[in-house]
Rosetta silent file (secondary structure, phi, psi, omega in degrees, C-alpha in Angstrom):
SEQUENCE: XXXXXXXXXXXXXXXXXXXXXXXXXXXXXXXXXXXXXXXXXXXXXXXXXXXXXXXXXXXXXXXXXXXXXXXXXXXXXXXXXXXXXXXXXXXXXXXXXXXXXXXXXXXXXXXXXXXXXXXXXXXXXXXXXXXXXXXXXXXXXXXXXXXX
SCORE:     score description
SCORE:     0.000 S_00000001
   1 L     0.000  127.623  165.330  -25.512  -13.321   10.912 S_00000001
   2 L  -129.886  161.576  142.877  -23.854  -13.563    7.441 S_00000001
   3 H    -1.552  -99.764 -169.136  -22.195  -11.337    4.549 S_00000001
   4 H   -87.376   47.318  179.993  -25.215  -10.417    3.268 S_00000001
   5 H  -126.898   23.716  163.352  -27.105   -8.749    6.298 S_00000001
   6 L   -83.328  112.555  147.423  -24.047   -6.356    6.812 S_00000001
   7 L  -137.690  176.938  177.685  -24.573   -2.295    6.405 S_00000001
   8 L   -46.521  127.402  145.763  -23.355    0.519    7.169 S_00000001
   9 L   -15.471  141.060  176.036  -24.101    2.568   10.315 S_00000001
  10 L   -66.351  129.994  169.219  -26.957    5.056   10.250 S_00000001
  11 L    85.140   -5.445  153.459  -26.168    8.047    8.827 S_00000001
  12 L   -47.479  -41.306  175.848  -23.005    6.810    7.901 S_00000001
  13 L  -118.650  137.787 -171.462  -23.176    6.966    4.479 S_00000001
  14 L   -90.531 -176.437 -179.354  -24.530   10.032    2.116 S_00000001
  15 L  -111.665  126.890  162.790  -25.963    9.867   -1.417 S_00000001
  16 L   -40.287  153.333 -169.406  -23.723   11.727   -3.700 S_00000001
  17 L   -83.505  111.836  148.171  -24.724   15.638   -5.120 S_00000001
  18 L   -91.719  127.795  150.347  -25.598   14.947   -8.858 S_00000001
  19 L   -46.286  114.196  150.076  -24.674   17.768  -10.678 S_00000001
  20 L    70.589   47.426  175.989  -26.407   19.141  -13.681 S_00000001
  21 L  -124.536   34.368  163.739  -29.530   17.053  -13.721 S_00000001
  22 L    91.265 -177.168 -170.738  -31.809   19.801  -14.430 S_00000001
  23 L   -81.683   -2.662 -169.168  -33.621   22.518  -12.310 S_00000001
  24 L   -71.580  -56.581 -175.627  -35.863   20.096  -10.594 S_00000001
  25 L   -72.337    4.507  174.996  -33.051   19.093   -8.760 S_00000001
  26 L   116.144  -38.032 -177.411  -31.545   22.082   -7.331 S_00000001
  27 L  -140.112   62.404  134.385  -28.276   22.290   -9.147 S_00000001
  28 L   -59.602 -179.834  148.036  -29.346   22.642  -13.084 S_00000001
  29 L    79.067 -118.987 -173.868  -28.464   25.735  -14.589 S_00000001
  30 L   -84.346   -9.062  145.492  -24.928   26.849  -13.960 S_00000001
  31 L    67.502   57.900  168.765  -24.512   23.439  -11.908 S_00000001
  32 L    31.832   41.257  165.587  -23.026   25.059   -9.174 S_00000001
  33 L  -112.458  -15.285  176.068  -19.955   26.999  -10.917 S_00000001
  34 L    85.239  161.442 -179.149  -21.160   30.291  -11.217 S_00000001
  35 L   -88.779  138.030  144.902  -21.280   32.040  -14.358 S_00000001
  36 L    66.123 -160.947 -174.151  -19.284   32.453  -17.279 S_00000001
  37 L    48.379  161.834 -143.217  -15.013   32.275  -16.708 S_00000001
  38 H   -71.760  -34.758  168.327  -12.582   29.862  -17.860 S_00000001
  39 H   -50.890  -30.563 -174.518  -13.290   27.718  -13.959 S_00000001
  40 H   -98.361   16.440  151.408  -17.154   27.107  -15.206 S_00000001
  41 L   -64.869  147.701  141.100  -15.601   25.590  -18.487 S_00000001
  42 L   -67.393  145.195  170.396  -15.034   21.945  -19.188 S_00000001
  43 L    56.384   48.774  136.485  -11.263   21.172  -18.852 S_00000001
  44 L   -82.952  155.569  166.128  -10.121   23.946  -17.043 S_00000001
  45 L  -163.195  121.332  177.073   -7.331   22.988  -14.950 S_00000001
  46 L   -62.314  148.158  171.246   -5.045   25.995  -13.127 S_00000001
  47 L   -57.048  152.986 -165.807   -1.219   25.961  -13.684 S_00000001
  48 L   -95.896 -160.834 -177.967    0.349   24.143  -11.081 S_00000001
  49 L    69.963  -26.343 -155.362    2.634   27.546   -9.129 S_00000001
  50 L   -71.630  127.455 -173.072   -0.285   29.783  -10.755 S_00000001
  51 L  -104.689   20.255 -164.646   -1.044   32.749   -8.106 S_00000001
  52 L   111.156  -44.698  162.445   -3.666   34.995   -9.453 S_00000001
  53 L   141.629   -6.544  165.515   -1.770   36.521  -12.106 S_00000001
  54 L   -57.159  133.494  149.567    0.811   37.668   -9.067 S_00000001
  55 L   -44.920  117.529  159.987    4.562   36.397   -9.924 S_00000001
  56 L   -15.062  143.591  177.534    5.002   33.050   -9.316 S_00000001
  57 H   -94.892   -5.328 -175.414    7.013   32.267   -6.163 S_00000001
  58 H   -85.697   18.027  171.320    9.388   29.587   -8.070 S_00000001
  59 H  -123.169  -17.497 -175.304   10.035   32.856  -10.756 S_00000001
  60 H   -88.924  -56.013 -141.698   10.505   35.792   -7.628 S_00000001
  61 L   -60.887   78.645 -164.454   12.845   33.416   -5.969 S_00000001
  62 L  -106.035  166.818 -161.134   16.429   33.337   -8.095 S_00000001
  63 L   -58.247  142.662  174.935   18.511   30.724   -9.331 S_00000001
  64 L  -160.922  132.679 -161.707   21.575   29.471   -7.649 S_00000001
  65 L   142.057  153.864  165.900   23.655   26.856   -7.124 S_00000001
  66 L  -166.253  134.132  176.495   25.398   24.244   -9.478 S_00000001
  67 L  -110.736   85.266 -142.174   25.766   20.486   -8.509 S_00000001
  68 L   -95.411  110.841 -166.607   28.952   18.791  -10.418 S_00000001
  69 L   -62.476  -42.174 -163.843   27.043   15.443  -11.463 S_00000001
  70 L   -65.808  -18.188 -164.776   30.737   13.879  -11.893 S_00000001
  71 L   -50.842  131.492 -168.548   31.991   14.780   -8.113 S_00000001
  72 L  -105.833   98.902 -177.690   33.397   12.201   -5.993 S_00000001
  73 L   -76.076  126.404 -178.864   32.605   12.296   -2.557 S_00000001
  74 L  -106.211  143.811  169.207   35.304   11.015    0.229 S_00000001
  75 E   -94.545  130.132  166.449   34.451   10.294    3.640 S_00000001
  76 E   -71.047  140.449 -176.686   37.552   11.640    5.701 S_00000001
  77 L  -146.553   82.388 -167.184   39.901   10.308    7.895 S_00000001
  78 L   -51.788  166.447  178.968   42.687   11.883    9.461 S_00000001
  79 H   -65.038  -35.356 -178.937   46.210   10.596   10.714 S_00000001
  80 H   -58.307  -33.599  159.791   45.138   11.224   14.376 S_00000001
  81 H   -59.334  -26.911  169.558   42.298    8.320   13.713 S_00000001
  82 H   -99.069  -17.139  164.499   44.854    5.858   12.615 S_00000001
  83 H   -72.704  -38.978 -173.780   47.071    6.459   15.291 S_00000001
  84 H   -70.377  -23.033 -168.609   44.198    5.844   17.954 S_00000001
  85 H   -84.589  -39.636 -153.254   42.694    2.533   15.889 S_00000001
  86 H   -98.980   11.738 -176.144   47.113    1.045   15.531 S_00000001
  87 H  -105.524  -46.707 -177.021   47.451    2.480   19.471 S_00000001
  88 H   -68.824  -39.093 -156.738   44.084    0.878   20.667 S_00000001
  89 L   -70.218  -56.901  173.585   43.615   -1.912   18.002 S_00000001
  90 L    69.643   73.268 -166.283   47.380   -2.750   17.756 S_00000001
  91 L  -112.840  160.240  137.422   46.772   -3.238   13.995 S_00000001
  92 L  -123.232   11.574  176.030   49.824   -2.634   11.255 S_00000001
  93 E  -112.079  119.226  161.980   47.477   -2.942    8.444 S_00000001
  94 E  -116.527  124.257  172.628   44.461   -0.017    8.648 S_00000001
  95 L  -132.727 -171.730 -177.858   42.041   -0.767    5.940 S_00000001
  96 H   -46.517  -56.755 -173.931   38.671   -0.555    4.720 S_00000001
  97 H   -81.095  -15.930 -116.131   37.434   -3.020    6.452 S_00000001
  98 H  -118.681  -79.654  152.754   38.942   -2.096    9.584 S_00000001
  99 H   -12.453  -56.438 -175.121   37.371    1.258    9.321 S_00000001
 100 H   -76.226  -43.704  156.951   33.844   -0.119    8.968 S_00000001
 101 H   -34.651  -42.674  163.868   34.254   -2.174   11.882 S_00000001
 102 L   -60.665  -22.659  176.358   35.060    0.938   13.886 S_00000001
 103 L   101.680  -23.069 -171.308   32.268    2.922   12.878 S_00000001
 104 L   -53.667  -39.215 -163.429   34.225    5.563   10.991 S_00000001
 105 L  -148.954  141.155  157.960   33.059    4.797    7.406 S_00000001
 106 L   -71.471 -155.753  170.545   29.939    3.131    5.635 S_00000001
 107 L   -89.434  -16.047 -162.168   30.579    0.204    3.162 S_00000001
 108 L  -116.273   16.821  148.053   30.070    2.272   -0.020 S_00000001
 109 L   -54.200 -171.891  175.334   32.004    5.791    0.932 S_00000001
 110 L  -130.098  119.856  174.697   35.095    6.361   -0.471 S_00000001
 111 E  -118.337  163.728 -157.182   37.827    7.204    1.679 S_00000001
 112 E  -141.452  111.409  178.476   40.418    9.776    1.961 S_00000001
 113 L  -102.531  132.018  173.474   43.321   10.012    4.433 S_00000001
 114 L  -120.939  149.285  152.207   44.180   13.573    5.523 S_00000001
 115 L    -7.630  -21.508 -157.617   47.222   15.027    7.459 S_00000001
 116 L   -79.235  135.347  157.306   45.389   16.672   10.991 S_00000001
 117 L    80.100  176.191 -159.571   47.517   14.854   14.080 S_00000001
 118 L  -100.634  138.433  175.372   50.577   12.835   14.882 S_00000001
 119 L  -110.560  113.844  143.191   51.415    8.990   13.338 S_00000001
 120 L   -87.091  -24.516 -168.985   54.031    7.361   16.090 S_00000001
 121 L   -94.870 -173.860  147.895   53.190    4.030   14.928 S_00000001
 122 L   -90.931   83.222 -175.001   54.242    1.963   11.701 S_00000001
 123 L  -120.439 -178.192  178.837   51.567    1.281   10.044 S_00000001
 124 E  -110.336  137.730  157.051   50.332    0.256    6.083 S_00000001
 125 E  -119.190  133.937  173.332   47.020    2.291    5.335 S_00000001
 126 E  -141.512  128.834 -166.642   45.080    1.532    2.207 S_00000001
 127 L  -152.762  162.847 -141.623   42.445    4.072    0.564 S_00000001
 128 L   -82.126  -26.167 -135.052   40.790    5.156   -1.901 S_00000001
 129 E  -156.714  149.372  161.789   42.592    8.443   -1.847 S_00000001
 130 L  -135.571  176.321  135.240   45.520   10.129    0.076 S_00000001
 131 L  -102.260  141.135  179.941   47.033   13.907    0.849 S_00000001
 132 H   -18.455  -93.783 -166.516   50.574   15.123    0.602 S_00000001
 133 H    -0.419  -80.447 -165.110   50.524   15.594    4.061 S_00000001
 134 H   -63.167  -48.761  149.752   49.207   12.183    5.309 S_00000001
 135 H   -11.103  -61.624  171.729   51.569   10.370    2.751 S_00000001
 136 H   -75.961  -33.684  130.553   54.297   11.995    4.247 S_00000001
 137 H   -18.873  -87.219 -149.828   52.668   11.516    7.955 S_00000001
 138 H   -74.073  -26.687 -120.221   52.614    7.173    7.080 S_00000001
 139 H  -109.642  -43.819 -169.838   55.686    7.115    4.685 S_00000001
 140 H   -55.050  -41.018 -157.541   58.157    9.198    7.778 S_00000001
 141 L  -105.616   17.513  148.144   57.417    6.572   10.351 S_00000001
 142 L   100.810   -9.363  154.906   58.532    3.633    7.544 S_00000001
 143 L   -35.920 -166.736  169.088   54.781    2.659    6.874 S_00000001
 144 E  -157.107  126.788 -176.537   52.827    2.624    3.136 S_00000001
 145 E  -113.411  104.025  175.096   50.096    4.454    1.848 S_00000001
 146 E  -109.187  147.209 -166.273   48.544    2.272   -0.953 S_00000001
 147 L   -94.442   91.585 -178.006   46.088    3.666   -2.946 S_00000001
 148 L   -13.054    0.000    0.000   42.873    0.734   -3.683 S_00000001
């Protein structure tokens, strides 16, 4: 057996329908389009949405919405999360990396410390971002919230 004693299963493969080889063959004439209209033309092609002549459904549907290209998305992380990482961890630095390690944040968020829960320890937090609140949260228990 080589290469060139290899075919196809029987009846595997058909012979293509030519089209518009005269009447002998079957499909002459209108060459199986039906008469006349802009479909039995060359180079028709339909709109792509086009329904019949019925309103579109991406024109019944209406617009809404606005997406602010510039917006800077923060992942969040409240004061109750930095007390359990400096209660469990027994850190006095909580950072970035710290974070990622922990699960809390990917490497490329942006983070944002917010106010929700109680700080007992003294710790330094550094982020992209802060809130009054949480400022006032690290800064009361003699800690520092620097911003990266």
């Amino acid at each position: 057996m080589d290469l060139s004693s290899l075919k196809p299963a029987e009846g595997s493969v058909k012979s293509r329908k030519r089209i518009g080889r005269g009447q002998g063959s079957g499909r002459g004439g209108t060459s199986t389009r039906g008469h006349k209209g802009a479909k039995s033309r060359s180079g028709y092609s339909q709109k792509i949405g086009f329904e019949g002549g019925q309103m579109p459904l991406y024109r019944r549907v209406p617009k809404y919405g606005f997406r602010n290209i510039n917006r800077v998305e923060y992942r969040s992380i409240n004061i109750d999360i930095i007390q359990h990482l400096a209660a469990t961890r027994n850190v006095e630095v909580v950072d970035m990396d710290l974070l990622i390690e922990n699960g809390y944040v990917s490497k490329n968020d942006k983070v944002k410390i917010l106010g929700r829960g109680e700080l007992t320890a003294k710790v330094e937090v550094r982020a992209n971002a802060f809130s009054a609140s949480a400022i006032k949260a690290i800064e009361s228990k003699g800690g520092q919230a620097i911003k990266i």
